[in-house]
N, C-alpha and C positions, 0 to 999 in steps of 0.2 A: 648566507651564500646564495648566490642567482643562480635558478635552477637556467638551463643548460640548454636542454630540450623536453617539446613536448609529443611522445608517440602518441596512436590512436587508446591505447586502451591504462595512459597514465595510470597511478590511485589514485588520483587528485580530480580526476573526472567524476569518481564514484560518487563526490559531494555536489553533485550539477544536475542541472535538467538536462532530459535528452528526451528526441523523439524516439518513438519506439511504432509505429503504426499510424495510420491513417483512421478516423474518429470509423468510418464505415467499412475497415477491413476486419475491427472488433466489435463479434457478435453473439450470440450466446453458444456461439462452437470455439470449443481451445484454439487459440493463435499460439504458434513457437514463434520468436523472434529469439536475437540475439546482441545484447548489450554491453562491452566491455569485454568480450571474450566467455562471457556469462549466458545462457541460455534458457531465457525466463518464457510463461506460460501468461497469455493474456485472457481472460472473458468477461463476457459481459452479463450483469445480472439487471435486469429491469434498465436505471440510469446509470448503475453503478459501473464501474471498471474495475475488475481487478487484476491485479500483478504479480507474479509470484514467481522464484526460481523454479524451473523447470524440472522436479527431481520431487518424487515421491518420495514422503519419510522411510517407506516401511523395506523397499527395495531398488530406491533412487531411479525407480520407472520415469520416463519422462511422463508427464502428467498430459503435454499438449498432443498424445495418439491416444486421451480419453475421451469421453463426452460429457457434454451438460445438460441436465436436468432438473428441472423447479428449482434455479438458480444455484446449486451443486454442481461443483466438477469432480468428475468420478475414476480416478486411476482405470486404465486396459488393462491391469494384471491382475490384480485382486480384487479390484472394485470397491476397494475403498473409496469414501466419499467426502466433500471438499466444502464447507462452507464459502461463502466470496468472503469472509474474514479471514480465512485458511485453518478454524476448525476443524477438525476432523469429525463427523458426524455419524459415522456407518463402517462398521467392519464387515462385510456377511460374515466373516467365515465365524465367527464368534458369536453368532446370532443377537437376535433384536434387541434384546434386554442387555446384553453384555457390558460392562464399562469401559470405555474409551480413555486407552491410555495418555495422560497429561502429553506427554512428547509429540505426541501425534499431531504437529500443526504445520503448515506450509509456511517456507519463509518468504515475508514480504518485503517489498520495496518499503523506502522509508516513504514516501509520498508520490501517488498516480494525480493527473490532471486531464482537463481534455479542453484545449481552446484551439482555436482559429484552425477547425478541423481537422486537427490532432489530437490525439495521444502521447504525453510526455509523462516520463519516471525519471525520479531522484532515487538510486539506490539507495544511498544513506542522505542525509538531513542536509538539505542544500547549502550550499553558503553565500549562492546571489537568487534575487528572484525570478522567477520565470518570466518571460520575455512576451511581450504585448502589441497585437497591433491594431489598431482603432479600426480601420478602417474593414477588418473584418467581421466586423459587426455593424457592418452599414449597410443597409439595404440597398442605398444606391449604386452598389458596387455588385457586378456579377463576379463570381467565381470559377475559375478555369486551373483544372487540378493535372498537373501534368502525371506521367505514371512514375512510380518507385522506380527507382534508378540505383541499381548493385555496381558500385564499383571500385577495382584495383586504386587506393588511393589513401592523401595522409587528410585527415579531415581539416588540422589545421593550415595544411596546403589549401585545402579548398577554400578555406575561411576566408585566407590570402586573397586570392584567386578573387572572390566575390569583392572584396573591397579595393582590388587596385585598381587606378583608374586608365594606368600607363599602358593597357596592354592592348585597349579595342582596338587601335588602326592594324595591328598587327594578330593578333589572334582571332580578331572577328572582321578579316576584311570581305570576306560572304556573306555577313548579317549585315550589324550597321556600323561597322568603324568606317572611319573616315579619315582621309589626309590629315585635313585640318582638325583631327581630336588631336593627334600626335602627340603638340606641345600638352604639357600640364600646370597650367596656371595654377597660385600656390591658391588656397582651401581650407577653410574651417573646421576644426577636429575640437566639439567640447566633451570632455571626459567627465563619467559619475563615476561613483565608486568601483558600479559592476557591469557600468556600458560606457560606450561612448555614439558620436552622432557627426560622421562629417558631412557636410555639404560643399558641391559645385558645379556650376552652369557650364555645359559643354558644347560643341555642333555636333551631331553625326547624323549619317545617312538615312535618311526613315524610311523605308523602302515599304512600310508598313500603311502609308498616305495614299489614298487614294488621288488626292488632291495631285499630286507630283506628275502622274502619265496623264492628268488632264493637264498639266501646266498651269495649275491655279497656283503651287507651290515649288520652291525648289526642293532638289532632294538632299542637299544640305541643310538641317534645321538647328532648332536650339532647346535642349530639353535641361532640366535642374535635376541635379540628383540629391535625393537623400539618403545615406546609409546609416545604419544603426547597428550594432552591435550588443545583444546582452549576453553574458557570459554563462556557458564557454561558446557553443556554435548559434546562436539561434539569432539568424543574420532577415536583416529584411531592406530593401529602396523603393525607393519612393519615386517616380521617374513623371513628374509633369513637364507636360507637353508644352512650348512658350508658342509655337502657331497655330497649331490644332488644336488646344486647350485639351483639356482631360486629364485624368491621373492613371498611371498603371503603378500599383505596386505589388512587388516581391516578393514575399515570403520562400527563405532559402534554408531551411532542415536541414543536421548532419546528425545522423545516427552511426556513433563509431563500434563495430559488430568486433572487429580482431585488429590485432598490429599491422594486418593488409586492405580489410576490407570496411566500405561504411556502404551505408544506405542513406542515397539524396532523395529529399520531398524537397516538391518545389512548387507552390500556388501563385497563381496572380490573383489580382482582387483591381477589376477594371469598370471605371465610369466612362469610359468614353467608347461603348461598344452599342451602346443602342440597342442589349439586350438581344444581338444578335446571336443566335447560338454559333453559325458557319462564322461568322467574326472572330470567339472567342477559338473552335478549334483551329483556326487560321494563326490565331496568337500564339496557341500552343506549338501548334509544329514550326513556330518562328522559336519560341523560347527551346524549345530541343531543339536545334540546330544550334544556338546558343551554348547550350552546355555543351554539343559533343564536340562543338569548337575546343571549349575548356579545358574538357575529360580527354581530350588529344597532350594537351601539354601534361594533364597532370598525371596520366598514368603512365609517360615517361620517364619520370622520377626514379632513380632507383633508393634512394634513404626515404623513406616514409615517413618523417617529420619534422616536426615547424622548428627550427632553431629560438629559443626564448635569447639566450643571452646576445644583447643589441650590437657588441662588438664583432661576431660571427659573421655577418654582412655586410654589405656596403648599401647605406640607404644614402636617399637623394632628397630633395624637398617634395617631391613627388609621393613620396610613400610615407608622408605623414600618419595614415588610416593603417596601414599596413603593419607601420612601425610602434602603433596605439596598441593595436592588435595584441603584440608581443609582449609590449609591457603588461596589458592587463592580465595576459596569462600567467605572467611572471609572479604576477602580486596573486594570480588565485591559488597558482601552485603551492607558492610560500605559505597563506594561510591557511591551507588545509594541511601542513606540516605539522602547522602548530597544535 
C-alpha cells in the first residue's frame, strides 16, 4: 500500500538522520533540543558528542537543567551522575562505595554524527546514509552560517519548497527572480537509492554583482543549479555563477521538533567572496530575505504535510525534483514498515 502522507514527526522518520544543533551550540553545558516530538539532552565530552533522551531514570528529571563536569552529566534533582555512554556513575544519596543499580542508564540515540558544522542523530539505526557535502571541507570556500530559524511549518513542505524551481519570479521577486526565470525548461533528475541530484541552467536577477550598477554586466544573468537530495531532509545547491564565475553552495537543514514545528539551519559555503567578511554578511542578509520570502508562503499552510501518494496532485514537467521528492519518501516510509 502507498503511504498517503508524510506529517513532521512520522515513525518512519525515527530511522533517518536529522539535525539536531549547530557543531558550536554543543558544549560541555546540557543542550535540550527537541526531535520527533522527543526531547533529548545534548553535551559534549572532550570530541565526543553525546545524545540522550531528556529524562532522568530515577525521577524522569529532565537531565538538560543539570550540569557537566569531568565529562559527567549530572541530574539538578538528586545529582545523580552521567557517563557520555549514559552509565550511571554516582548516586550521593547512597554514598561512595554503594552499587549502582544495572537500570540506571540513560537512553541513547541509535547513532550521533557531527559534519559540515552540524550535529545530526538517528534515533533508531538509519536506513539511508547521512548526507555529504564536499565542498565543506574545502578551504577555498568561506563559511556564512545563517542563525536557527524556529518555524510554524511542514518540513516536507519545505523540502518542496527548496527544490522547486517554478516559484522564483513569483515568490522571490525582491531577491532574484526574474521575468525570464518564469518558464521552466525540462531538467535532469538522476535518482540513487536514498538521494537524488537535479540539474538546470536558469536567468535571474543578481542583484548581488557589483559589476551590474557599474554597467560592466547586466542584471539579468545565467547561474546552473545543482540540487541534491539525501534522505529524508538534508537538501543542499550548488549555484555557479556562468558571468561572474564562482560557486555558492547551500546547505539547507530541517529538524522536525513536533506536528507544527521544525527548526531550519542554513549555511553557505562561498568561493567567490574574496574572503571578505562584510561580503559574506551581505550574503547572509541576502539569503534571509530569501527564506522569509519562503516562510511567508509556507506558514500559510493550513494541513502541515507533504502528500506521498503521486495521484493527490497535479504535477506538471516542471516539478520533476519535486515529484522525486515524493516518491522517495514513499519508498523510505514503506521500508521502515517492513
Amino acid at each position: 500500500m502507498v503511504p498517503t502522507r508524510l506529517h513532521n514527526t512520522h515513525p518512519a522518520l525515527r530511522r533517518c538522520w536529522h539535525p539536531v544543533a549547530r557543531s558550536n551550540e554543543v558544549t560541555d553545558a546540557p543542550v535540550r533540543t527537541v526531535l520527533l516530538g522527543e526531547p533529548l539532552v545534548l553535551f559534549r565530552s572532550g570530541e565526543t558528542v553525546s545524545c540522550f533522551v531528556d529524562r532522568c531514570p530515577h525521577r524522569r528529571a529532565p537531565l538538560s537543567i543539570g550540569t557537566c563536569d569531568g565529562g559527567t552529566l549530572q541530574c539538578a534533582y538528586h545529582g545523580w551522575r552521567f557517563a557520555n555512554d549514559g552509565r550511571c556513575v554516582e548516586i550521593p544519596a547512597l554514598g561512595p562505595d554503594a552499587a549502582v543499580p544495572s537500570r540506571a542508564r540513560l537512553t541513547p540515540v541509535a547513532q550521533v554524527a557531527e559534519r559540515s558544522g552540524m550535529v545530526f542523530v538517528a534515533p533508531d539505526p538509519p536506513i539511508a546514509p547521512l548526507g555529504h557535502i564536499a565542498e565543506s571541507e574545502d578551504p577555498a570556500y568561506a563559511v556564512g552560517e545563517l542563525p536557527p530559524i524556529r518555524a510554524r511549518a511542514s518540513i516536507g513542505l519545505l523540502a518542496d519548497n527548496f527544490l522547486d524551481m517554478a516559484h522564483f519570479p513569483f515568490v522571490h521577486a525582491g531577491t532574484f527572480g526574474a521575468d525570464e526565470a518564469a518558464e521552466v525548461e525540462r531538467y535532469e533528475v538522476t535518482r540513487e537509492p536514498w538521494s537524488f541530484v537535479a540539474r538546470r541552467e536558469h536567468p535571474f536577477a543578481n542583484r548581488e554583482d557589483p559589476g551590474v550598477a557599474e554597467g560592466l554586466r547586466p542584471l539579468v544573468q545565467s547561474r546552473r543549479l545543482t540540487y541534491r537530495l539525501d534522505a529524508p531532509f538534508h537538501l543542499q545547491l550548488r549555484i555557479d555563477f556562468v558571468e561572474t564565475g564562482g560557486t555558492n553552495v547551500i546547505g539547507f537543514f530541517l529538524q522536525p521538533e513536533t506536528d507544527e514545528t521544525c527548526r531550519i539551519y542554513s549555511t553557505l559555503w562561498r568561493n567567490d567572496l574574496g574572503g571578505d567578511p562584510d561580503a559574506m554578511a551581505a550574503a547572509i542578509k541576502f539569503e534571509l530575505e530569501v527564506l522569509e520570502e519562503d516562510l511567508r508562503i509556507q506558514g500559510a499552510y493550513d494541513q502541515l504535510v507533504l502528500p506521498l501518494d503521486t495521484s493527490a496532485e497535479i504535477h506538471t514537467r516542471s516539478d520533476r525534483s519535486t515529484l522525486e521528492l515524493r516518491r522517495l519518501l514513499a519508498d523510505l516510509v514503506a521500508e521502515a514498515a517492513r
